[in-house]
C-alpha positions as CSV (number, residue, x, y, z in Angstrom):
1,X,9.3,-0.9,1.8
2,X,9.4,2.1,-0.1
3,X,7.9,2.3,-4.3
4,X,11.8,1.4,-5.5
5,X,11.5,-1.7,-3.1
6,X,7.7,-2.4,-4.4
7,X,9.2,-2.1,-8.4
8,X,12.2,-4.1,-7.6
9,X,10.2,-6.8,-5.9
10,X,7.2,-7.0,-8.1
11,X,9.4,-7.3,-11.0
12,X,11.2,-10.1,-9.8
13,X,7.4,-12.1,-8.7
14,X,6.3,-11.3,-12.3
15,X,9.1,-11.9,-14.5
16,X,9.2,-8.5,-16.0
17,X,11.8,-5.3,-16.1
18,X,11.6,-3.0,-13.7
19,X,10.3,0.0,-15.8
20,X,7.8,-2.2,-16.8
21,X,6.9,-3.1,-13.4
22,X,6.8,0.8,-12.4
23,X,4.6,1.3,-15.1
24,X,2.2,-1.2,-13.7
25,X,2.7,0.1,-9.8
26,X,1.9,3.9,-11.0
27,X,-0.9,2.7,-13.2
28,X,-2.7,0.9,-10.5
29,X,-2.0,3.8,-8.0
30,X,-3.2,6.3,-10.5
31,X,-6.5,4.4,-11.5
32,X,-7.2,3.9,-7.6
33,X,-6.6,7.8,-7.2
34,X,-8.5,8.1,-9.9
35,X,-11.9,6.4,-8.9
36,X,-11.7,7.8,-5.1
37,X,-11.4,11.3,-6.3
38,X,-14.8,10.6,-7.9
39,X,-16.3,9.1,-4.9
40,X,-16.3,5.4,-6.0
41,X,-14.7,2.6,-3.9
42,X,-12.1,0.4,-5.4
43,X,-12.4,-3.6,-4.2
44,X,-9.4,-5.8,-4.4
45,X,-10.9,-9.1,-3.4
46,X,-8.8,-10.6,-0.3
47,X,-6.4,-7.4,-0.5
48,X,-8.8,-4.9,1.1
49,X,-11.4,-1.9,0.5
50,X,-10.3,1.9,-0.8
51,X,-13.3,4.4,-0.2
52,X,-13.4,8.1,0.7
53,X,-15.2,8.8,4.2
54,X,-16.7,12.5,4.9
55,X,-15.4,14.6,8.3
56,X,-17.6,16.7,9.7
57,X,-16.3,20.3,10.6
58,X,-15.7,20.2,14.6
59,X,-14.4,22.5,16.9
60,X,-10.9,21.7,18.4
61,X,-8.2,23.4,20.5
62,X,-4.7,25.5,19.7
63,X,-2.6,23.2,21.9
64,X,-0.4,26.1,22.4
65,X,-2.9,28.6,23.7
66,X,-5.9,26.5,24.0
67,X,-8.1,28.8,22.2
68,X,-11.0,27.0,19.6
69,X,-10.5,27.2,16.6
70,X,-12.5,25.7,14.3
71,X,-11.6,22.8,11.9
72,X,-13.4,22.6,8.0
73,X,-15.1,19.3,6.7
74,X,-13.1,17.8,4.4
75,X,-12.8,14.1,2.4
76,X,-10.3,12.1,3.6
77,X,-9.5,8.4,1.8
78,X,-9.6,5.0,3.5
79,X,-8.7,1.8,3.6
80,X,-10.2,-1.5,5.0
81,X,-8.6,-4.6,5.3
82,X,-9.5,-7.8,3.5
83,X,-10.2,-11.1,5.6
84,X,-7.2,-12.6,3.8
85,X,-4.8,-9.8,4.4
86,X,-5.7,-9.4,8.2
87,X,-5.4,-12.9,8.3
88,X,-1.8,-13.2,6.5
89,X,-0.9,-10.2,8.9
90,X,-2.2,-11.7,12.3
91,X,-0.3,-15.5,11.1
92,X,-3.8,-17.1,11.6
93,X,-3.3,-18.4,8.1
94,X,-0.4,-20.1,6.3
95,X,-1.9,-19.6,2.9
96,X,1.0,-16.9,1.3
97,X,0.3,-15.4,-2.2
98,X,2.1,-17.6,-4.7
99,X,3.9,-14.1,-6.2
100,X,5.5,-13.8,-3.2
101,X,6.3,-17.0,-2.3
102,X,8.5,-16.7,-5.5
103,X,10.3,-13.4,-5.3
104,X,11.1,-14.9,-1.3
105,X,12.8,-17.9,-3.2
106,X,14.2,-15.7,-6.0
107,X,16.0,-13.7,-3.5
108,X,16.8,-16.9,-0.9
109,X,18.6,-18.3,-4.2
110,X,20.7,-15.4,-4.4
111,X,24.0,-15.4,-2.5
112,X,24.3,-12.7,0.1
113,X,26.8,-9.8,-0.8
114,X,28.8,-7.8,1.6
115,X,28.1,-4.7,2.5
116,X,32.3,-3.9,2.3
117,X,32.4,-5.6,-1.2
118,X,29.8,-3.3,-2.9
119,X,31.3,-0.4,-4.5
């Protein structure tokens, strides 16, 4: 699913136009950007964890010519996985977001169209 897919479909689960929708979507992604570029971690209960992590500076290897070369510290973001997504994810759970329960009988609802028949 790509962010057109994302807009379409969170649109449809909340009942609102897409440019509204991509509104929301670029707002959230900018306010999680946001906070991790100031080193705070961003919580979305069930959903999962957003932090930064430091790297330490190591040596590695040119796979080419094997020389080592050495590779800079840097911050790199992260992501850890709720218990309620991991669970949704692994099937452990049948408990399914009502959003999406919604936009999956929004689209069910729909009838099919032919690839041929689009223009």
């Amino acid at each position: 699913m790509n962010k057109a897919d994302l807009v379409a479909h969170v649109a449809k689960a909340a009942g609102m136009t897409q440019v509204e929708a991509e509104k929301a979507i670029s707002a959230v992604v900018a306010t999680i950007q946001e906070t991790l570029v100031k080193g705070e971690q961003v919580t979305l209960l069930g959903f999962g964890s957003f932090s930064v992590t430091d790297r330490a500076a190591k040596t590695g290897r040119n796979p080419r010519t094997g020389e080592a070369i050495q590779v800079a510290a840097c911050r790199v973001p992260h992501f850890r996985a709720g218990q309620t997504l991991k669970d949704a994810v692994s099937l452990k759970s049948a408990t399914v977001p009502t959003a999406i329960v919604a936009a999956d009988t929004v689209d069910a609802a729909k009838p099919k169209q032919d690839a041929k028949k689009k223009k």
